[in-house]
C-alpha positions in Angstrom: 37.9 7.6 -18.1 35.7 8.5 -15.5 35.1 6.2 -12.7 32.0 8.0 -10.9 29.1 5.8 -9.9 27.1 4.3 -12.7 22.9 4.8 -11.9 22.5 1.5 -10.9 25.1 1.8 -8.5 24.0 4.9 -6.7 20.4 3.6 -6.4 20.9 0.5 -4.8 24.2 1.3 -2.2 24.1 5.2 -1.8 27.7 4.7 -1.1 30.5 6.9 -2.7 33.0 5.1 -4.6 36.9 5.1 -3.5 38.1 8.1 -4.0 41.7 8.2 -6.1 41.0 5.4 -8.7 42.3 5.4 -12.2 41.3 3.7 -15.1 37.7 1.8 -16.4 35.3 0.3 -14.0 33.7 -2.8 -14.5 30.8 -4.3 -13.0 30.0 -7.6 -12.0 26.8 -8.7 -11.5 25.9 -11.5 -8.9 27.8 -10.5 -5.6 26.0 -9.2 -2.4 26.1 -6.4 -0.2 26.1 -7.4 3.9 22.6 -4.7 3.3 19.6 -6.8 3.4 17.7 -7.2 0.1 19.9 -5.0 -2.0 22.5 -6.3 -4.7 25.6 -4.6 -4.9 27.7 -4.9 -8.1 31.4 -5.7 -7.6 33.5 -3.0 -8.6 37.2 -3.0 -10.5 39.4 -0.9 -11.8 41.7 -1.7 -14.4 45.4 -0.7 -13.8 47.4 -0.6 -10.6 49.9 -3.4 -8.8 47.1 -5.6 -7.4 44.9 -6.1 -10.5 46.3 -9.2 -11.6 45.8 -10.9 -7.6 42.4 -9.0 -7.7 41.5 -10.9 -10.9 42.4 -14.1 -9.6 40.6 -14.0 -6.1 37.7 -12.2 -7.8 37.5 -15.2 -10.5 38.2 -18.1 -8.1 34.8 -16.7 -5.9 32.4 -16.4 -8.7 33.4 -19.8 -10.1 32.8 -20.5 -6.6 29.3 -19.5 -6.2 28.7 -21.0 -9.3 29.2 -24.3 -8.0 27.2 -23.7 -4.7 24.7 -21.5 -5.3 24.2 -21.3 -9.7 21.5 -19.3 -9.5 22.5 -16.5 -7.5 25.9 -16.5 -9.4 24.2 -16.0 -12.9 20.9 -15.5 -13.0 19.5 -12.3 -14.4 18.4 -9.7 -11.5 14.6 -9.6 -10.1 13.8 -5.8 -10.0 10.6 -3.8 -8.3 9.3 -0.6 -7.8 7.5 0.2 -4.6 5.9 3.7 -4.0 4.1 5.2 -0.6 3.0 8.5 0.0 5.1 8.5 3.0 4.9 12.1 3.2 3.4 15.0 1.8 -0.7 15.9 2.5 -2.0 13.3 4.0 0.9 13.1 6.7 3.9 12.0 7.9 4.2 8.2 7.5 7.5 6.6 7.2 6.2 3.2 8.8 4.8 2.1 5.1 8.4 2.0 4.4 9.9 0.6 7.5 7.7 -2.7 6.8 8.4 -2.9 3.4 12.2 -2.5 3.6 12.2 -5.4 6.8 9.6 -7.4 4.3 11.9 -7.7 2.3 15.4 -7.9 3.8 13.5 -11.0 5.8 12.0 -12.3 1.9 16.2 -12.1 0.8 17.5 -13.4 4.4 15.2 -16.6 3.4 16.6 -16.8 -0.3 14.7 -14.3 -1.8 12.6 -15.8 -4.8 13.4 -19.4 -4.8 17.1 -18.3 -4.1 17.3 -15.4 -6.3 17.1 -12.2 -4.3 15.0 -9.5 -5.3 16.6 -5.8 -5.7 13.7 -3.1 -4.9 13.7 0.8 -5.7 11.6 2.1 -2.5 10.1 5.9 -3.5 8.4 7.9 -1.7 5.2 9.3 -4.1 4.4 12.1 -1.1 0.7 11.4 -2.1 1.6 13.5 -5.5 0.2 11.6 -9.1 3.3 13.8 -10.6 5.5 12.3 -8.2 4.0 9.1 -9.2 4.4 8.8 -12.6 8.1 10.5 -12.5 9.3 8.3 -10.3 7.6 5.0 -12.7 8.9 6.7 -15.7 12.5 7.4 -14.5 13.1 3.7 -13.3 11.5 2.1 -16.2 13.5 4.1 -18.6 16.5 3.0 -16.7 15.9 -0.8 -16.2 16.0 -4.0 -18.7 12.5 -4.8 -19.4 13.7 -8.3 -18.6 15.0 -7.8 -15.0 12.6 -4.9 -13.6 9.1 -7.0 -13.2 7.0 -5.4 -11.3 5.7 -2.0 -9.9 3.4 -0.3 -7.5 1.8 2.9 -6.5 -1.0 4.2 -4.5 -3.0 6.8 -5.3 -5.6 6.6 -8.3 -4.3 10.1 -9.5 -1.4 8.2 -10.9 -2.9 5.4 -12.0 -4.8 7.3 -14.3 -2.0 9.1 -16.6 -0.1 6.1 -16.5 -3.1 4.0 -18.0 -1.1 3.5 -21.4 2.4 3.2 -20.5 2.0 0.3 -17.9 -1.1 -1.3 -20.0 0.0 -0.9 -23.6 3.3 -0.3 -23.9 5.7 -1.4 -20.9 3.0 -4.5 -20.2 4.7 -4.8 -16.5 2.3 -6.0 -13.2 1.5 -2.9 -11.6 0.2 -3.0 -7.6 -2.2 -0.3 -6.6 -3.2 1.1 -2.8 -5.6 2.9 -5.0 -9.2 0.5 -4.7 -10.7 3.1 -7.4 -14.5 1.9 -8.8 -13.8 3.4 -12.1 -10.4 1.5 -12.9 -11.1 -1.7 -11.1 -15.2 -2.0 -10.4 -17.1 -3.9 -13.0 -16.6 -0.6 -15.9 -12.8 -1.4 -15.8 -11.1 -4.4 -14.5 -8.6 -6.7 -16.0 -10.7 -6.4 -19.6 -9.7 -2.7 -19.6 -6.3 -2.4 -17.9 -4.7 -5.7 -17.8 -1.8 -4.9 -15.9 -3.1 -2.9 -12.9 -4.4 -4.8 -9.6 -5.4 -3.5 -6.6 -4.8 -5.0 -2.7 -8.1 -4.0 -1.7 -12.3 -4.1 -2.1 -13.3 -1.0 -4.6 -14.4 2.0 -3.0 -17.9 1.9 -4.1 -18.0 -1.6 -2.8 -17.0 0.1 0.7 -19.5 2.4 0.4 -22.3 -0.5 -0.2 -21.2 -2.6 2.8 -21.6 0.8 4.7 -25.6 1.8 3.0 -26.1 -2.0 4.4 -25.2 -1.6 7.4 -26.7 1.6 7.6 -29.8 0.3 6.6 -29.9 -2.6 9.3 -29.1 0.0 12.0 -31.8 2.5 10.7 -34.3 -0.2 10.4 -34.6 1.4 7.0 -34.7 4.8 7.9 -31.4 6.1 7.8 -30.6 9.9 6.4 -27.2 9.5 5.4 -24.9 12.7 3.9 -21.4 12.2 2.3 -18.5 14.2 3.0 -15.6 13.8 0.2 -12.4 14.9 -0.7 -12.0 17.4 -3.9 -10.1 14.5 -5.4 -10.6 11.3 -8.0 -10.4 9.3 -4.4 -13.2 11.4 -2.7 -15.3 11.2 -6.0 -14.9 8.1 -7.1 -17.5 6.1 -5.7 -20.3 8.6 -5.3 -22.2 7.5 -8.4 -22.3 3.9 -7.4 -23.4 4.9 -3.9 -26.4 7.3 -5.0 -27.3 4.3 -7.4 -27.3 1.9 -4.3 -28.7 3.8 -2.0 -31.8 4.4 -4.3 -31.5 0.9 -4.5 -32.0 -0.3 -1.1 -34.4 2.5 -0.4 -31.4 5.1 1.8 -32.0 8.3 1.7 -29.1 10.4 0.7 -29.8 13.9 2.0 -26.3 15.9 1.0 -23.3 15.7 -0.5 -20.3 17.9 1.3 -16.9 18.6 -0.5 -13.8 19.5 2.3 -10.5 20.1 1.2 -7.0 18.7 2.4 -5.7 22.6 3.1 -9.6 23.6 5.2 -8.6 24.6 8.8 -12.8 24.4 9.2 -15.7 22.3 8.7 -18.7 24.6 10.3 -19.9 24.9 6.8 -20.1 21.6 5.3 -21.1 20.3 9.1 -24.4 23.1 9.8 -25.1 22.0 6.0 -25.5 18.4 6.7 -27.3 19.2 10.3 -29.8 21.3 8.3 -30.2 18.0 6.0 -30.9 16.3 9.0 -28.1 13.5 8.1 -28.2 11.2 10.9 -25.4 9.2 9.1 -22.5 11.2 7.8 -20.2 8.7 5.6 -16.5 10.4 5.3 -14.4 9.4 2.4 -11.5 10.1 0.5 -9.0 11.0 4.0 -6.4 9.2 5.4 -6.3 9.9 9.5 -3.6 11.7 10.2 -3.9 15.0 8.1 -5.4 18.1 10.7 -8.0 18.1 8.0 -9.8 14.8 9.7 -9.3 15.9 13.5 -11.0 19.2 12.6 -14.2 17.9 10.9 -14.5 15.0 13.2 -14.7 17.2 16.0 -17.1 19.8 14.7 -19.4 16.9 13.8 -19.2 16.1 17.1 -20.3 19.2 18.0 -22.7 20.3 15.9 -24.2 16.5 15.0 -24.3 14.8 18.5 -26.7 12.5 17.4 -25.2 11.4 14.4 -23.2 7.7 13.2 -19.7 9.0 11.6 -18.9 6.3 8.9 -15.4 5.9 7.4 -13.7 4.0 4.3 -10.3 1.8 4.4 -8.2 4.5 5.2 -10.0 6.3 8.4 -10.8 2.9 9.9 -8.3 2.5 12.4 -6.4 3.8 15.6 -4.9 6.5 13.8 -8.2 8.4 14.3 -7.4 7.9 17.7 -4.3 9.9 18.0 -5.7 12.6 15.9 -9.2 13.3 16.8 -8.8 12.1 20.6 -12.7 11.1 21.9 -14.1 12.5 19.0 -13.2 8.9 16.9 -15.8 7.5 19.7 -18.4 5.4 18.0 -17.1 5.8 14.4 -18.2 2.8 12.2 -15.2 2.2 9.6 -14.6 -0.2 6.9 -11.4 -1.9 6.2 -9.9 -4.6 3.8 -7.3 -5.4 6.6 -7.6 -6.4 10.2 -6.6 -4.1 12.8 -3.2 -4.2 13.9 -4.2 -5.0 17.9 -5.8 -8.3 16.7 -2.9 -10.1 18.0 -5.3 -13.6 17.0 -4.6 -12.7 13.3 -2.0 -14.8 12.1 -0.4 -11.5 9.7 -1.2 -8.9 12.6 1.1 -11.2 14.8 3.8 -11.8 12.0 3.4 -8.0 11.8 4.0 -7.1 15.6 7.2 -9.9 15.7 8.4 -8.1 12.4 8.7 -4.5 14.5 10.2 -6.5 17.0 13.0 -8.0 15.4 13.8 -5.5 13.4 13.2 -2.6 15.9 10.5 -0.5 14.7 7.9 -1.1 17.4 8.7 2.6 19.0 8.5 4.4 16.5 4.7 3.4 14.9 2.2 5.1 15.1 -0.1 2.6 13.6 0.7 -0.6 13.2 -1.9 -0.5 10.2 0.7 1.5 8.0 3.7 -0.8 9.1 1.5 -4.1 8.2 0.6 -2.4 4.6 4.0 -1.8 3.4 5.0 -5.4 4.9 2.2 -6.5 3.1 3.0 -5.5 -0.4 6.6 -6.9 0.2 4.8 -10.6 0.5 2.7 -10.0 -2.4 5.5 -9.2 -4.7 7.3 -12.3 -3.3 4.4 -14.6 -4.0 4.0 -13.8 -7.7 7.5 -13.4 -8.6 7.5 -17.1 -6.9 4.8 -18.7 -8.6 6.2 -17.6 -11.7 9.5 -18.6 -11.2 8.8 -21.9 -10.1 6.2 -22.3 -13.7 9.5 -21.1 -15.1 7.9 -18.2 -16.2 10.0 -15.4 -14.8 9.2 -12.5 -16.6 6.6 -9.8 -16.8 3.8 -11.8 -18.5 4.7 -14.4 -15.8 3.8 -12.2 -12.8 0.6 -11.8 -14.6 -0.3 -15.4 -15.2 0.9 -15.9 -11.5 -1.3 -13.1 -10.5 -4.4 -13.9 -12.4 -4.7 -17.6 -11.4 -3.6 -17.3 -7.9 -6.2 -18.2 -4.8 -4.2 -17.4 -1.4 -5.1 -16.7 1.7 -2.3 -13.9 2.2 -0.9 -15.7 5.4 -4.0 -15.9 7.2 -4.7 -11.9 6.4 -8.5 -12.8 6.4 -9.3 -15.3 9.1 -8.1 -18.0 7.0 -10.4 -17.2 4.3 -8.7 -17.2 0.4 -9.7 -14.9 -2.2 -9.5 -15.2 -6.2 -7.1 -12.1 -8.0 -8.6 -12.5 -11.4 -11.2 -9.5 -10.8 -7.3 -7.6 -10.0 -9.3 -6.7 -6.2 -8.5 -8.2 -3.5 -12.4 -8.3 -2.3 -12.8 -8.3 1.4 -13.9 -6.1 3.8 -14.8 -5.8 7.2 -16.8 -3.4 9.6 -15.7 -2.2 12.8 -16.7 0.1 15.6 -14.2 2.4 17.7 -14.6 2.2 21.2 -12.6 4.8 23.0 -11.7 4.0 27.1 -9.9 7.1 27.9 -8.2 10.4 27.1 -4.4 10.6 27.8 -2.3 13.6 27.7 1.0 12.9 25.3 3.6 14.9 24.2 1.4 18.2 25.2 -1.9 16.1 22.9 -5.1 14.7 23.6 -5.2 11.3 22.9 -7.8 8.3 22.5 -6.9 5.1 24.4 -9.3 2.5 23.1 -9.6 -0.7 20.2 -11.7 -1.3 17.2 -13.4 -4.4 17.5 -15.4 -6.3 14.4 -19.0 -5.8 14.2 -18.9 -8.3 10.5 -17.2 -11.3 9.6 -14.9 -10.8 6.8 -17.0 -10.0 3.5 -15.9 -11.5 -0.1 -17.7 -8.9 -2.3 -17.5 -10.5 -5.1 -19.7 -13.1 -3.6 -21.6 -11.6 -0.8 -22.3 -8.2 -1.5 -25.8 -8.0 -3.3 
């Protein structure tokens, strides 16, 4: 028979097998690879002059660990799926993975979940909803519906088409960089997709804590235009923002679409300055794309009088590196701290994490390394709390999820939040301020920080 690597094998060492081997290969369950965070299934053969002394040696270790350790001899295996659009349109971004990979090899270095350890398929999604779902559908078809518990993605693209299969019919806790209004704002939510929950404020909740402060700036008088992508993120919260802004008397003057491939912005830029926007609120980007340096630039240009406003994912020092002096002065919301606030208890755990582990040279922003960490100690606390309520299993996580208050190691200025809206609903303003322009690698660069201009804001309780 043939002795070729079995899927589960391939996934979780990468290794080839001995070459030469004879006979049927067996796998047992329960022993550990010297790779953090990654069980490795002992391999057999059958046949050959050592089986016999194999047998023995093999049998004498597992009964063993069965006496020290019974639940990492026998206990079924805790499997995850983690997805990052570490490549692909809206950059190159390998540091989501870096700090989810040492999240987790620290999580199994401490016993893992409650000395389990937890075996995680890390995919790259390359910001593709195709990508996505394939990569969902290919490991849940694979895995026990027992042992694989949870899953995550990032992009509300996929959360979309998957809507049925992780809500209806697989049932399985599904994490989601995706803060969409329309899947987790108050005409979705747990009612209508059980399963999903998202690490962040909604987008059209964003967008309100940006119309207020717009309007305290403004006095009231603030003409704000939008600029979104041609995407479910870009349009997502649009009708909850012209809704609010009617609401709190803003005047929304224009509404500019700009692609991911545009190499220029005059148009939707000489639009907006003809609307006399003196607010221009960007959303739907990430930072690092070409796309952001080129219409953050032109709005300097042609809008020199104008606030620039950004959602989660432009509120940072990304913007920095990419649009050099031009991030001066943007006002950005975000639902984590900045990665220089060295006084935040996760930003520090964060920084010593890229230490140890040695990452620190290689990020770019310490915001992306701190997210993928950060979904590696979510899935750890739920898969906990349910395996300490003894409820290990999918509809476990959920309980777990659902009733748990945390304060996500002091994420939030020691401030806890509720899951059971499936948001994680704070958000904070800040302001860039850039010192200097620095020549590196042959590119402008910003020097600077983004201080807080707002305490953190519970949405759910503060927003009005």
């Amino acid at each position: 028979m043939n002795s070729g690597k079995t899927d589960l094998y391939r996934e979780q060492q990468g290794k080839n097998l001995p070459s030469g081997r004879k006979g049927v290969k067996f796998v047992y369950p329960g022993v550990f690879s010297e790779r953090p965070g990654v069980v490795q299934p002992l391999v057999l053969y059958r046949g050959g002059k050592a089986m016999k002394r194999r047998a023995l040696i093999i049998g004498l270790v597992l009964v063993l660990a069965s006496i020290l350790h019974p639940d990492l001899s026998f206990s079924k295996p805790i499997k995850i799926l983690a997805q990052f659009p570490m490549s692909g349109p809206v950059g190159t971004l390998p540091e989501f993975g870096w700090g989810f990979i040492d999240g987790m090899s620290y999580i199994n270095g401490q016993g893992g979940v409650n000395g389990k350890p937890i075996t995680y398929f890390l995919e790259d999604m390359r910001y593709s909803p195709t990508v996505e779902v394939a990569n969902f559908t290919r490991i849940v078809a694979a895995e026990k519906r027992d042992e694989f518990l949870m899953a995550s993605g990032y992009i509300t693209g996929g959360l979309k088409p998957l809507i049925e299969k992780v809500n209806k019919e697989e049932k399985i806790p599904w994490l989601d960089g995706s803060y969409s209004t329309e899947v987790f704002g108050p005409g979705g939510g747990p009612s209508k997709y059980p399963y999903y929950y998202s690490l962040g404020a909604t987008y059209g909740d964003q967008m309100r804590v940006l119309l207020n402060w717009i309007k305290e700036d403004s006095q009231g008088k603030g003409r704000v235009g939008i600029v979104y992508s041609p995407t479910e993120w870009g349009r997502d919260p649009l009708e909850v923002t012209r809704a609010y802004a009617q609401k709190i008397g803003i005047k929304l003057v224009g509404e500019e679409e700009y692609a991911y491939t545009a190499t220029d912005a005059t148009s939707q830029v000489t639009n907006l300055r003809k609307a006399r926007a003196d607010y221009v609120i960007y959303h739907g980007y990430s930072s690092a794309p070409t796309h952001t340096a080129i219409f953050m630039k032109t709005a300097r240009q042609y809008l020199k009088k104008a606030t620039l406003l950004g959602t989660h994912y432009t509120t940072g020092p990304y913007l920095n590196l990419t649009c050099g002096k031009a991030a001066d002065g943007v006002v950005g919301v975000s639902c984590r701290p900045q990665g220089d606030d060295l006084t935040n208890p996760m930003v520090k755990m964060s920084h010593e994490f890229a230490e140890k582990y040695k990452r620190k040279d290689g990020i770019k922003d310490m915001f992306l390394y701190m997210e993928g960490l950060t979904y590696a100690l979510i899935f750890h606390e739920a898969l906990s709390r349910a395996d300490k309520a003894g409820q290990l299993t999918r509809e476990g996580v959920k309980k777990a999820l659902d009733d748990m208050i945390w304060d996500y190691h002091g994420v939030f200025g020691g401030r806890s939040f509720a899951y059971k809206s499936h948001t994680i609903p704070m958000v904070r303003t800040y302001r860039c301020k850039v010192e200097k322009e620095i020549e590196k690698a042959g590119k402008k660069i910003a020097v600077g920080s983004w201080p807080a201009i707002s305490p953190w804001i519970n949405t759910e309780i503060e927003l009005k």
